[in-house]
N, CA, C and O atoms as a GROMACS GRO file, in nm:
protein
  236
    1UNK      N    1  -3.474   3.563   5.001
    1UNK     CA    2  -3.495   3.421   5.022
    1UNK      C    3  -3.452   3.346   4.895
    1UNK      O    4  -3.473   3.406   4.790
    2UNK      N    5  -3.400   3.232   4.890
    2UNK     CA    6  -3.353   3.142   4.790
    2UNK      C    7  -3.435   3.015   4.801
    2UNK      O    8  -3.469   2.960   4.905
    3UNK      N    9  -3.466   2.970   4.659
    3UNK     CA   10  -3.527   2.900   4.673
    3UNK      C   11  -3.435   2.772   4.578
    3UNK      O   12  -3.365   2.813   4.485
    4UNK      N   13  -3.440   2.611   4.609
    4UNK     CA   14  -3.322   2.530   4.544
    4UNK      C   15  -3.459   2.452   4.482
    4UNK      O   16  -3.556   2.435   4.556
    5UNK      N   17  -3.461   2.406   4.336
    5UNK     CA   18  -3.560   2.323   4.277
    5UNK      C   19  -3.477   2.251   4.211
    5UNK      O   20  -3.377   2.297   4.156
    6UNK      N   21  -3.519   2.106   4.209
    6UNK     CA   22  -3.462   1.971   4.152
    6UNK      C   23  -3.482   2.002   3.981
    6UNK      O   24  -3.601   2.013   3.950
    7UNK      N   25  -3.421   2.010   3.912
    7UNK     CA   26  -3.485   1.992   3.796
    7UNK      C   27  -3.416   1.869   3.677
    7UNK      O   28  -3.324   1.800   3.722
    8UNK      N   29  -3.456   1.847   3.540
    8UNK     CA   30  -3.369   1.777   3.471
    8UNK      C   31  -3.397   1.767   3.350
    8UNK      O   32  -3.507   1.798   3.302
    9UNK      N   33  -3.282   1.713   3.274
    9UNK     CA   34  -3.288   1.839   3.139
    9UNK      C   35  -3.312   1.740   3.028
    9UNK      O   36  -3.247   1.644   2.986
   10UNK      N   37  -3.439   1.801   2.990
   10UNK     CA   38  -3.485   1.733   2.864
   10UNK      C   39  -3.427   1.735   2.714
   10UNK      O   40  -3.445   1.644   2.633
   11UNK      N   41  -3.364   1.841   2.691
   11UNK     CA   42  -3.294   1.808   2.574
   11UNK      C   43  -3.247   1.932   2.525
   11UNK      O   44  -3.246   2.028   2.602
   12UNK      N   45  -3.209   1.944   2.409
   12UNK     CA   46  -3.144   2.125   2.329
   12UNK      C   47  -3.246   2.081   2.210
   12UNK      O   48  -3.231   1.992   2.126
   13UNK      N   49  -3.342   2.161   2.225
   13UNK     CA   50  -3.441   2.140   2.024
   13UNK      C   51  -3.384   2.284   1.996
   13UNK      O   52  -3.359   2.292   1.876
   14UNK      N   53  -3.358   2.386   2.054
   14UNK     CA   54  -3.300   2.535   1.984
   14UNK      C   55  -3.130   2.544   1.995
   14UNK      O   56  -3.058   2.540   2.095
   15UNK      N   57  -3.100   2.558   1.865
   15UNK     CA   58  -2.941   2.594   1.876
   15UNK      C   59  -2.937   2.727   2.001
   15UNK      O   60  -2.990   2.838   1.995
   16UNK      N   61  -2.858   2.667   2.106
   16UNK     CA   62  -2.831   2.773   2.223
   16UNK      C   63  -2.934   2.749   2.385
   16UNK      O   64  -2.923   2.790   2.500
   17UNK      N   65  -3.013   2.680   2.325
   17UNK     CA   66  -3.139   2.703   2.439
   17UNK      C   67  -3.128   2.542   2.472
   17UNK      O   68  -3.118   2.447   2.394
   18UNK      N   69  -3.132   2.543   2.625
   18UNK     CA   70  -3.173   2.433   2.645
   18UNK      C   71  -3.299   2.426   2.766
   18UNK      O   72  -3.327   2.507   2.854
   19UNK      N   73  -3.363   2.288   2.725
   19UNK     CA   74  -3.499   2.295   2.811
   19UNK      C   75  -3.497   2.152   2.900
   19UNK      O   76  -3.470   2.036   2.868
   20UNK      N   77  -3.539   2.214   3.030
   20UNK     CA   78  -3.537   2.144   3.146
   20UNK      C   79  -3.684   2.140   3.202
   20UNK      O   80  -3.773   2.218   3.165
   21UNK      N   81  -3.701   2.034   3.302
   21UNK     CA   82  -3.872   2.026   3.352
   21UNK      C   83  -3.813   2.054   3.488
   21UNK      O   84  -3.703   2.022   3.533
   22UNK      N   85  -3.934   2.137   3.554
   22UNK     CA   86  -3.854   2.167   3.699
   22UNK      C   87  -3.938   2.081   3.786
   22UNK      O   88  -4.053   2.068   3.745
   23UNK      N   89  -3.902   2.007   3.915
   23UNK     CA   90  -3.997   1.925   3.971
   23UNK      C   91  -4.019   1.806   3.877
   23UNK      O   92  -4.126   1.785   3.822
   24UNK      N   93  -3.883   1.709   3.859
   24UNK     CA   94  -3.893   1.606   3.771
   24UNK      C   95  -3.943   1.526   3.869
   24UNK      O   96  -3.912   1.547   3.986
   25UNK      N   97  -4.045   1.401   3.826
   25UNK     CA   98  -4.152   1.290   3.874
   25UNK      C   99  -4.263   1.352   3.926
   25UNK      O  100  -4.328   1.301   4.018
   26UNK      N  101  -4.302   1.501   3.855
   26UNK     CA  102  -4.409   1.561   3.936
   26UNK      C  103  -4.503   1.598   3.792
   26UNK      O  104  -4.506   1.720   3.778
   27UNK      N  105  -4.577   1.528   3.687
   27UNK     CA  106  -4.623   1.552   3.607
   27UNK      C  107  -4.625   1.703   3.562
   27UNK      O  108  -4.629   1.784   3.654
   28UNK      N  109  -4.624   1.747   3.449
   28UNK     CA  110  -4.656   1.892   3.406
   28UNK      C  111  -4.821   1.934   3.457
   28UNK      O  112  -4.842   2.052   3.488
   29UNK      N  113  -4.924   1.841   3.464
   29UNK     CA  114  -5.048   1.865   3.536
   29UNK      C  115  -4.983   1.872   3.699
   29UNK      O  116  -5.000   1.973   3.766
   30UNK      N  117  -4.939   1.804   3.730
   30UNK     CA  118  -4.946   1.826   3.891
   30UNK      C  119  -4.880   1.923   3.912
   30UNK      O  120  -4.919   1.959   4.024
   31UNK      N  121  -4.794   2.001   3.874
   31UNK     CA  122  -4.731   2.150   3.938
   31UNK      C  123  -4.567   2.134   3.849
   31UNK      O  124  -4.475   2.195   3.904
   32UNK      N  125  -4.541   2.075   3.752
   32UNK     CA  126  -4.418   2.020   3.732
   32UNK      C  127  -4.449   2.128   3.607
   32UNK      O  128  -4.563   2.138   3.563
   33UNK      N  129  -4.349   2.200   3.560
   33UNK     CA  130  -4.288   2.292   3.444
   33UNK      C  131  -4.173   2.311   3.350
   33UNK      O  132  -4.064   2.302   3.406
   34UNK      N  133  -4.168   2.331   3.247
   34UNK     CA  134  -4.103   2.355   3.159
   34UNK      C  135  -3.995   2.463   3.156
   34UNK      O  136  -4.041   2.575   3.174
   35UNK      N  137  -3.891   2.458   3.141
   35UNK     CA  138  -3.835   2.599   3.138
   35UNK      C  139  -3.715   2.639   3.019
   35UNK      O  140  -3.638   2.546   2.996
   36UNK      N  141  -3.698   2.732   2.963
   36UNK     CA  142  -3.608   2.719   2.864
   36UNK      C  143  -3.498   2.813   2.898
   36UNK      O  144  -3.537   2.928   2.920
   37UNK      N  145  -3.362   2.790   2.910
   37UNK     CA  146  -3.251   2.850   3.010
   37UNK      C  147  -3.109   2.805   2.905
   37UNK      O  148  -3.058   2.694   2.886
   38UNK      N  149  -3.062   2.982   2.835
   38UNK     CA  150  -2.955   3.005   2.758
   38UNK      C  151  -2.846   2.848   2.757
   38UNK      O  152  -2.851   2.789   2.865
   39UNK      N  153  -2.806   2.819   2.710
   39UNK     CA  154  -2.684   2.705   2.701
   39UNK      C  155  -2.580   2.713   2.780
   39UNK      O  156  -2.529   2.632   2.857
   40UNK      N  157  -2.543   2.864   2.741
   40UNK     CA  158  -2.435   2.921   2.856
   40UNK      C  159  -2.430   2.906   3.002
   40UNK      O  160  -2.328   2.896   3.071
   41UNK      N  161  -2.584   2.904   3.050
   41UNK     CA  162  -2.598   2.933   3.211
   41UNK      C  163  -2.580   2.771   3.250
   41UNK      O  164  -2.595   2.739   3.367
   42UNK      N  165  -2.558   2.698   3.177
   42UNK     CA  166  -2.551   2.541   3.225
   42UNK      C  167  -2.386   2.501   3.187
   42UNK      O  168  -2.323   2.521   3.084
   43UNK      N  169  -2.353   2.448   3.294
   43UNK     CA  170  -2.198   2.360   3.245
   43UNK      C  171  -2.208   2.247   3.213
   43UNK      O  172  -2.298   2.171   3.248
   44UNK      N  173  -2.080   2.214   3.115
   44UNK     CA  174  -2.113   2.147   2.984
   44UNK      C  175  -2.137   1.996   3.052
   44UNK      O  176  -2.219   1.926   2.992
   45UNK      N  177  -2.089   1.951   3.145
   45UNK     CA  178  -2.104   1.840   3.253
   45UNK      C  179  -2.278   1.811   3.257
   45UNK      O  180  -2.321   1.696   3.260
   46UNK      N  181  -2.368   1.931   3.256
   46UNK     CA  182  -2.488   1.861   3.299
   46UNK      C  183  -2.590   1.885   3.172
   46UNK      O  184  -2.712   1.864   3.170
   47UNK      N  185  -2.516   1.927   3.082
   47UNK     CA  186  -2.609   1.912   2.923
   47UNK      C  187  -2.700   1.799   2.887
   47UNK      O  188  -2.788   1.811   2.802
   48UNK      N  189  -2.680   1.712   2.940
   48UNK     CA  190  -2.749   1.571   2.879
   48UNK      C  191  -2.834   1.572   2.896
   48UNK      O  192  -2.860   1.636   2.998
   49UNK      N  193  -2.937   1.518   2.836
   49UNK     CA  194  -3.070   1.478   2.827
   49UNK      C  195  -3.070   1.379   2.984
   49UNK      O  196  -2.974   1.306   3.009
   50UNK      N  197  -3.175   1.391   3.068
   50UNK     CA  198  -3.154   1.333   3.210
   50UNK      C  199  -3.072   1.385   3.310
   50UNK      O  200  -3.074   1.367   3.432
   51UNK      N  201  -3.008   1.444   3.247
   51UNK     CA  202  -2.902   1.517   3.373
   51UNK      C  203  -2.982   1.550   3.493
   51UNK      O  204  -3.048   1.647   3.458
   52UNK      N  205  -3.010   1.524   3.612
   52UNK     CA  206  -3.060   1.616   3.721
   52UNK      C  207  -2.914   1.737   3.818
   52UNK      O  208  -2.792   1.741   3.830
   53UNK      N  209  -3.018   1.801   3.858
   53UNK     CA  210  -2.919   1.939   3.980
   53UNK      C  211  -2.996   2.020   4.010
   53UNK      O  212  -3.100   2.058   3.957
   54UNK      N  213  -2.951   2.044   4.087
   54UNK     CA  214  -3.007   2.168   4.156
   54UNK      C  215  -2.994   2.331   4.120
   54UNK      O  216  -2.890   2.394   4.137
   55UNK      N  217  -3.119   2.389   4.064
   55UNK     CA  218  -3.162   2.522   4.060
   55UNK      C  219  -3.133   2.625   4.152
   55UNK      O  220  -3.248   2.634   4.195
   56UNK      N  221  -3.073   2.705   4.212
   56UNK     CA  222  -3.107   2.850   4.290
   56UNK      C  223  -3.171   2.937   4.214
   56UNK      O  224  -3.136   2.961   4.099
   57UNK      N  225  -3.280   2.996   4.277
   57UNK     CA  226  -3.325   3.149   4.258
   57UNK      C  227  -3.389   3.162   4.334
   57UNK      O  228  -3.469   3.084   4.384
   58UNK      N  229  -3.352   3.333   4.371
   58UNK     CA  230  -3.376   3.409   4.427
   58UNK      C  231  -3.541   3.487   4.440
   58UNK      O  232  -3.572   3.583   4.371
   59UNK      N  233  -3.601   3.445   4.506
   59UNK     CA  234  -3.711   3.500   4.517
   59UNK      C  235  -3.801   3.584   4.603
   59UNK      O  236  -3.914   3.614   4.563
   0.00000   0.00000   0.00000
């Protein structure tokens, strides 16, 4: 099963790492999370701070 989550990307604070909230407009209390995902696995198009797209994984 695949699962698609909205997410959007808060910024690069680690050389290489960038961090995204998954379930953006869904507070970090209400079920909304943090995630930190290599530089590489993102194209360079959706790097920005705000960027939204869509997640796959496999679950």
């Amino acid at each position: 099963m695949l699962d698609e989550i909205t997410v959007q990307v808060i910024g690069c604070f680690k050389p290489g790492v960038i961090t995204i909230i998954a379930f953006p407009g869904v507070g970090i209390l209400d079920g909304g999370s943090t995630i930190k995902l290599p530089t590489k696995m993102i194209s360079a198009n959706l790097r920005m701070p705000n960027s939204e797209f869509i997640v796959v994984r496999a679950g």
